[in-house]
C-alpha positions in Angstrom: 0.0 0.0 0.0 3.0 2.4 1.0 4.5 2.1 -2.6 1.0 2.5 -4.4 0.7 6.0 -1.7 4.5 6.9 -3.5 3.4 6.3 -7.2 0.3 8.3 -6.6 2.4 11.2 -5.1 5.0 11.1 -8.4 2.0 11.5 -10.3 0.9 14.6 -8.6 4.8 16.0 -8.5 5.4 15.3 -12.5 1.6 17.1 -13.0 2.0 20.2 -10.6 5.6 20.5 -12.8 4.3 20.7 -16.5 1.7 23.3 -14.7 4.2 25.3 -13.7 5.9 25.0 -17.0 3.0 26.1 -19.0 2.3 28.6 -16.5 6.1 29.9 -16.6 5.6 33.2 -19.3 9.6 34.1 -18.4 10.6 30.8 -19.6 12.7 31.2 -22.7 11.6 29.4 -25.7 13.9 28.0 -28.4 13.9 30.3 -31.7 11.1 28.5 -34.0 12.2 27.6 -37.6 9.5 28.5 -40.0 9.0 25.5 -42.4 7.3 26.8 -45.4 4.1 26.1 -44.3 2.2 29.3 -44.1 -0.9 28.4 -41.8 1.7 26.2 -38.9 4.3 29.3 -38.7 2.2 32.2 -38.9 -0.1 30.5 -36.0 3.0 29.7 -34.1 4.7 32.7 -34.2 1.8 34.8 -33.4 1.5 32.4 -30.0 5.0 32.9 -28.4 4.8 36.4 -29.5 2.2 36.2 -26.9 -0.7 37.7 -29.2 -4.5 38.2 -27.1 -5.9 36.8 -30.8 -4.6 35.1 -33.4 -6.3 35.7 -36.9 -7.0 32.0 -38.6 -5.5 31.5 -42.0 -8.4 31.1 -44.4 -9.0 30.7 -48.1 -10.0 33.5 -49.8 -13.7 33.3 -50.8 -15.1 33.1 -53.9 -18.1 34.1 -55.1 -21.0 31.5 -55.5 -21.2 30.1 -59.1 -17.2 30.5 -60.0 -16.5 26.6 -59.4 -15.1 25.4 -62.5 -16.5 22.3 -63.7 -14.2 19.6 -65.1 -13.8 19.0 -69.0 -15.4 15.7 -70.3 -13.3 14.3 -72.9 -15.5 12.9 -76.1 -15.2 9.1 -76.7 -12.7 7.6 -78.9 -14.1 6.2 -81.8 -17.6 7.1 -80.9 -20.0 10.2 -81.6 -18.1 11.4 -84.8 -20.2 14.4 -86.4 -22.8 14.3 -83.9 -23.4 17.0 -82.0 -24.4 16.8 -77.9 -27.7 17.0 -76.9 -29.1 19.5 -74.3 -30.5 18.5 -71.0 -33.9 18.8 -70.9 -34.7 21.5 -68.5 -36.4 21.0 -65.5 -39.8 21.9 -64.2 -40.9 25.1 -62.9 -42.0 24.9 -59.2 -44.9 26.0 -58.3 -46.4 27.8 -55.1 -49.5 26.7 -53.0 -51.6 29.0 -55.2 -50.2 27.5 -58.5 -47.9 30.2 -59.6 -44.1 30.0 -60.5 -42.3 30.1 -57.5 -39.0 32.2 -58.0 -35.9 30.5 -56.9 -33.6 32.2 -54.2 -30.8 34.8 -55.4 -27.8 33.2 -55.6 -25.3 36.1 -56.3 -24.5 35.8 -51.8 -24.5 33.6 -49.2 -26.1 34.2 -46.1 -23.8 33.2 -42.8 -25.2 31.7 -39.4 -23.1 34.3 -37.1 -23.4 37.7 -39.1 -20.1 39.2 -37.0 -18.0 36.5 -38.6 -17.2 38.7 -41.4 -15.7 41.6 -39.8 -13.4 39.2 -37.6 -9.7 39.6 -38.8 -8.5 37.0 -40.8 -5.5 35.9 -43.3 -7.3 35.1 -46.4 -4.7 33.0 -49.0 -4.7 32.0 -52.2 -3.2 28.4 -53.1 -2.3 26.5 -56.2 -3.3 23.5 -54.4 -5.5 23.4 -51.2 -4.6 20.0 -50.4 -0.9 21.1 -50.4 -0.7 23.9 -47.3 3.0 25.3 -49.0 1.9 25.6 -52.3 0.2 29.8 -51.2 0.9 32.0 -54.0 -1.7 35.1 -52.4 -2.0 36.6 -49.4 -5.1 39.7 -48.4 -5.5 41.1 -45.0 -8.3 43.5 -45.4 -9.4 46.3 -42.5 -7.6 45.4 -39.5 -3.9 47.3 -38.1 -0.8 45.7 -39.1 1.4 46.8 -36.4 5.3 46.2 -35.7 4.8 43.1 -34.2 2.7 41.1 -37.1 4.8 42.4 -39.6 7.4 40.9 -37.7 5.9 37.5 -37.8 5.2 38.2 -41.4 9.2 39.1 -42.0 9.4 35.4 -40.7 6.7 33.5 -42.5 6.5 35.1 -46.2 10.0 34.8 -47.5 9.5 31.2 -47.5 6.8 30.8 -49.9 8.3 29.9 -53.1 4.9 30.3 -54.7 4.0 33.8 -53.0 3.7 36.2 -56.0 0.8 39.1 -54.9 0.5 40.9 -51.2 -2.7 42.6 -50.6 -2.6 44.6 -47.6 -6.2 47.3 -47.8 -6.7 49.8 -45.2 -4.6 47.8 -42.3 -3.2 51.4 -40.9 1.0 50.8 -42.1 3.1 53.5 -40.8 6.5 54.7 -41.6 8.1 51.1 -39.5 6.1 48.8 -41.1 6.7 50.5 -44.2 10.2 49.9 -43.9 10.4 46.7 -42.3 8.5 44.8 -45.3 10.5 47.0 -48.1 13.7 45.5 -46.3 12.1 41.5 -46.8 10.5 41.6 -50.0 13.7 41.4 -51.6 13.8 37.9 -49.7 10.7 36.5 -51.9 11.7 34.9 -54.9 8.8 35.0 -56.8 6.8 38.1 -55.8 5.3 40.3 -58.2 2.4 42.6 -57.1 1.7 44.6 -54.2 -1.1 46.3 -53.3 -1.6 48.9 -50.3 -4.6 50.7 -50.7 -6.0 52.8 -48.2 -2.9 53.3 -46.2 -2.3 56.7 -45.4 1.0 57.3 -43.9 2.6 60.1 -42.4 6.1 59.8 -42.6 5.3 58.6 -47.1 8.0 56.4 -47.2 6.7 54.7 -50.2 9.8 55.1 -52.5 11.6 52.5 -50.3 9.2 50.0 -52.1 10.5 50.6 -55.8 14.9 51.0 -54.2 16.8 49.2 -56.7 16.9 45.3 -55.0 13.0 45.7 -54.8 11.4 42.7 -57.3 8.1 44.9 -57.6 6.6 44.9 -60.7 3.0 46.0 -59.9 3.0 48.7 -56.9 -0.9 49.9 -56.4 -1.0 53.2 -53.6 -4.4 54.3 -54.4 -6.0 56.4 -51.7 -2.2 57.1 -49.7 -2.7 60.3 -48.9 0.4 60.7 -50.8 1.7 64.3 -51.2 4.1 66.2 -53.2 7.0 65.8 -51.4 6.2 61.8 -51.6 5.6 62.0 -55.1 9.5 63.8 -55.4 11.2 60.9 -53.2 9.1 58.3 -56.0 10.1 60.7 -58.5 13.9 60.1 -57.7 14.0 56.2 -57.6 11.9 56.1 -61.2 15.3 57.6 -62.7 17.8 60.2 -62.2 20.8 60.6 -64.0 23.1 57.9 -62.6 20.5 55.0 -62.3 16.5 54.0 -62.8 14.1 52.0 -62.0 14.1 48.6 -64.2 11.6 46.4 -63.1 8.4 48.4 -61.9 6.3 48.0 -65.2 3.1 49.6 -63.3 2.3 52.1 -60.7 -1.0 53.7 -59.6 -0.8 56.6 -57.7 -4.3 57.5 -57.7 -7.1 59.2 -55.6 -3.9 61.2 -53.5 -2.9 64.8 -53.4 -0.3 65.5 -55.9 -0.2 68.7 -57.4 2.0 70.0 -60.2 5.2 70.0 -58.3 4.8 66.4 -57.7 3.9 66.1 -61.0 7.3 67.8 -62.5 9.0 65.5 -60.2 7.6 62.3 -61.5 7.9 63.6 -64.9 11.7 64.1 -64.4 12.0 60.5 -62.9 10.8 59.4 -66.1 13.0 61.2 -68.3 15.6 58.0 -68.1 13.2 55.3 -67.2 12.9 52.6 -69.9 10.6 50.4 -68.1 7.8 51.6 -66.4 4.4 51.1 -68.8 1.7 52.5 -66.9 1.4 55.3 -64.9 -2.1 56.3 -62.8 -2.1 59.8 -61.3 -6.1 59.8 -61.7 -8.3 61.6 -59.4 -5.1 64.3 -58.2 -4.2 68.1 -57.9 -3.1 68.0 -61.0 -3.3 71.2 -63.4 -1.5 72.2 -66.9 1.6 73.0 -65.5 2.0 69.2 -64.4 0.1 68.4 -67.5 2.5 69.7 -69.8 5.5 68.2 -68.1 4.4 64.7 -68.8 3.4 65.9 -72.4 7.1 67.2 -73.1 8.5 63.6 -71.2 6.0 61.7 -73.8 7.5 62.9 -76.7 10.7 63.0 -77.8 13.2 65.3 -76.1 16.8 66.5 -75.9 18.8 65.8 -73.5 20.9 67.7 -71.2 24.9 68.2 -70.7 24.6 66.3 -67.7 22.6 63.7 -69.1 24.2 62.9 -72.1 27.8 62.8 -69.9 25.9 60.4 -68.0 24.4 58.0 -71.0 28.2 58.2 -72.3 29.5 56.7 -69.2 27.0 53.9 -69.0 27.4 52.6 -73.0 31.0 53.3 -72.6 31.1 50.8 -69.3 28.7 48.6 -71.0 30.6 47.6 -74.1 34.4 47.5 -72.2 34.3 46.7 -69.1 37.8 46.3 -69.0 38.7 50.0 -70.1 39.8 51.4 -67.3 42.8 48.8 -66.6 46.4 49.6 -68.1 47.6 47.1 -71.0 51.0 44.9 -70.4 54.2 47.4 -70.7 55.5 45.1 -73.8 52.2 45.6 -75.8 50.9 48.8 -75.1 51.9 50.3 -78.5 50.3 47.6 -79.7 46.9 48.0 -77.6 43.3 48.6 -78.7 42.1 50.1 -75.7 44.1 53.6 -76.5 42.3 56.3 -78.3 41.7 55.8 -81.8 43.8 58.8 -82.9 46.9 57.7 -80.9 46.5 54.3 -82.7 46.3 55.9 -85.7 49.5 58.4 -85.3 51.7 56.5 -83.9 51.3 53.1 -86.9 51.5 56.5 -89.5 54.8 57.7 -88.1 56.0 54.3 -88.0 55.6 53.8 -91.1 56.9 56.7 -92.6 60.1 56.9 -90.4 60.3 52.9 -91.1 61.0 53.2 -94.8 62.8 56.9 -94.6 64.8 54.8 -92.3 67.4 53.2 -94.5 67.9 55.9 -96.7 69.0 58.8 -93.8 71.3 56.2 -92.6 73.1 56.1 -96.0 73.3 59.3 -96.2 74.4 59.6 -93.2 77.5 57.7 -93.8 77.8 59.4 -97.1 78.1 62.2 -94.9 80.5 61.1 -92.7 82.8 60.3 -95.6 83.1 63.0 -97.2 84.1 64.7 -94.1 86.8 62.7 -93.8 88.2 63.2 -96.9 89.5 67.0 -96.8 91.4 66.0 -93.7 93.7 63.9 -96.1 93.9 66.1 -98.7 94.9 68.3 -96.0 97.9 66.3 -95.2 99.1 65.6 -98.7 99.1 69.0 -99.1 101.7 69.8 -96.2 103.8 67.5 -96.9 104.2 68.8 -100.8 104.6 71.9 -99.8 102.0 74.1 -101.7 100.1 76.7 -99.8 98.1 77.3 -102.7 96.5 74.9 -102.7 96.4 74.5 -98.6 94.0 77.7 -99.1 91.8 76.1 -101.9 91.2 73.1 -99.7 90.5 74.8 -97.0 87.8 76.4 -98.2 86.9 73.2 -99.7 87.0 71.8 -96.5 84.7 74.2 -94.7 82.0 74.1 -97.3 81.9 70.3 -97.3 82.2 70.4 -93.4 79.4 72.7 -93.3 76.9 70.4 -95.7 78.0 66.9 -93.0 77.4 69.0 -90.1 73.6 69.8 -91.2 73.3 65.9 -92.8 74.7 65.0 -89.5 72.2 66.8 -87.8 69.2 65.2 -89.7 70.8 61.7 -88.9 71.1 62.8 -85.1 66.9 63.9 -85.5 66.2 60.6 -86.9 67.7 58.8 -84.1 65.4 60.4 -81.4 62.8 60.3 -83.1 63.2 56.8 -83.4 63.2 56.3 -80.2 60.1 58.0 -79.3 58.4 55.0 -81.9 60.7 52.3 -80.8 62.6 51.5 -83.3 66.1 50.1 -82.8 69.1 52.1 -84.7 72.5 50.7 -84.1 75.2 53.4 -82.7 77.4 54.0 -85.1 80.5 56.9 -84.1 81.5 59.5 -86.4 
């Protein structure tokens, strides 16, 4: 009996434990690793971040009458050239007076608990509803996204492979949230569209949305509040000079409070965008002044200075991107990435001084010759004696040393220049 007393009492010891474990808030909990299934790790993150209500992840409903009914496939073989028959349409009912009885509407559906509706939920789309990974849309319609959801949802989304459109309608997104899901969307490899209607934000930090690592292709900010100096900032990351905007094909900006200035600063965004293909401003401050600048953007333009310096740089780094580096000291005459007159001079002189080369050099030593000559006429004539003709030679002698020095001069011209072009001369000493 004594042992059965101790078993008992275990019981209660290993019971009031677990209690005091699930009662134990300060306890710290491993870090969960989502697992790609959308419905398991939102619900479990929303739970240890210690959330009063978690919304249920639902399908998205559709309206009655939009089930798609299979394809029959025709018999093979069978029922050539004839054409199906039509079902023979049923009855009429009739009332307890004998008249057609009309049938029920069936453009709604009427629920059992009419506050159901207006409960937040996270309504998904899915390729396949028997496979919970497989969500490829996500809407959370008229209830606050604050900084801890969008949290959990910097967790969750980035590992849905098949995610490609985020509908988030009037759920109250400030300048934090803002920021923290333009920092993750990057982190989705398939998303497309986002829409984000009906948040009006203070701090309009929309252009962090469209920043050059954003995958965005369709950005919808109807009903923003969005104001000029918004419309500037999304002005700026549409294209500037230096960069733009290539994978935002659509943007609607309507039903906000843009004027003109906004205006002329989306129009000069798109002055070197290539990409974007629609562009909604309906339903804006808008007058002619903005009018006009998108008229003058639509049509063709000149560009500025500053532009064109710009566009030079960016074809000139596109088609060598190995311009910039210095070619090997042994072929640099030889290289194409010099300037196309240096090329051009420098193969000209060397082909000019090339073939000039062999004749300077015998005249050169034609030169050098005869200037050796006088010197032994010079001597012949001392030793016979005649200082007639010591004067005759003389003068001989300085005219013909006169001609070598300026020959010798040309040949001494030749040889630097030669050496600018790199040719080789042999030293010769005269």
């Amino acid at each position: 009996m004594g042992k059965k007393i101790e078993k008992g009492g275990n019981k209660e010891k290993n019971a009031s434990a677990t209690s005091q474990d699930e009662e134990d808030p300060n306890k710290a909990l491993e870090p969960y690793i989502c697992t790609g299934n959308f419905q398991a790790d939102f619900t479990e993150l929303c739970r240890r971040n210690n959330m009063a209500v978690i919304p249920p992840v639902v399908l998205r409903p559709r309206p009655p009458g939009m089930s798609i009914q299979p394809e029959t496939k025709p018999e093979k073989g069978g029922g050539k050239g004839k054409q199906p028959q039509p079902e023979p349409e049923p009855d009429p009912e009739l009332n307890e007076d004998g008249e057609h009885a009309d049938a029920p509407p069936k453009t709604y559906v009427v629920k059992e608990n009419k506050f159901e509706y207006f409960k937040p939920t996270v309504q998904v789309e899915m390729d396949n509803p028997d496979k919970p990974d497989t969500v490829s849309e996500i809407y959370i319609r008229g209830w606050k996204i604050d900084d801890i959801m969008m949290g959990t949802l910097r967790q969750c989304l980035p590992l849905l492979e098949k995610l490609h459109t985020i509908n988030f309608w009037n759920t109250g997104l400030t300048g934090n949230t803002i920021h923290t899901l333009a920092s993750f969307l990057p982190q989705c490899p398939n998303l497309k569209t986002v829409i984000l209607d009906a948040n009006a934000s203070k701090e309009e930090m929309w252009y962090e949305l469209i920043q050059d690592e954003s995958p965005i292709v369709n950005l919808s900010l109807r009903h923003c509040g969005i104001t000029d100096e918004g419309a500037s900032m999304i002005g700026r990351c549409l294209g500037s000079t230096k960069k733009s905007n290539v994978k935002l094909l659509s943007l609607n900006l309507s039903n906000n409070r843009i004027s003109d200035k906004g205006a002329a600063e989306i129009a000069q965004g798109l002055r070197m965008n290539r990409t974007l293909l629609s562009l909604s401003l309906a339903n804006n401050q808008i007058g002619d002044k903005g009018a006009s600048k998108f008229a003058e953007v639509l049509q063709k333009f000149p560009l500025t200075h500053e532009e064109v310096v710009e566009r030079r740089k960016l074809l000139s780094d596109k088609g060598s991107p190995d311009r910039n580096k210095s070619p090997p000291l042994s072929r640099r005459a030889d290289s194409k990435d010099r300037p196309g007159s240096v090329r051009s001079g420098t193969h000209a002189d060397k082909s000019d001084k090339g073939s000039k080369k062999d004749k300077q050099s015998a005249k050169g030593k034609k030169d050098v010759k005869g200037a050796k000559e006088p010197e032994k006429e010079e001597k012949h004539d001392k030793k016979g004696g005649k200082p007639v003709k010591e004067d005759k030679t003389a003068n001989k002698k300085e005219s013909k040393t006169g001609k070598g020095y300026m020959k010798f001069y040309h040949v001494i011209r030749t040889i630097r220049c030669c050496r600018y072009t790199g040719l080789k001369i042999f030293s010769q000493k005269f």
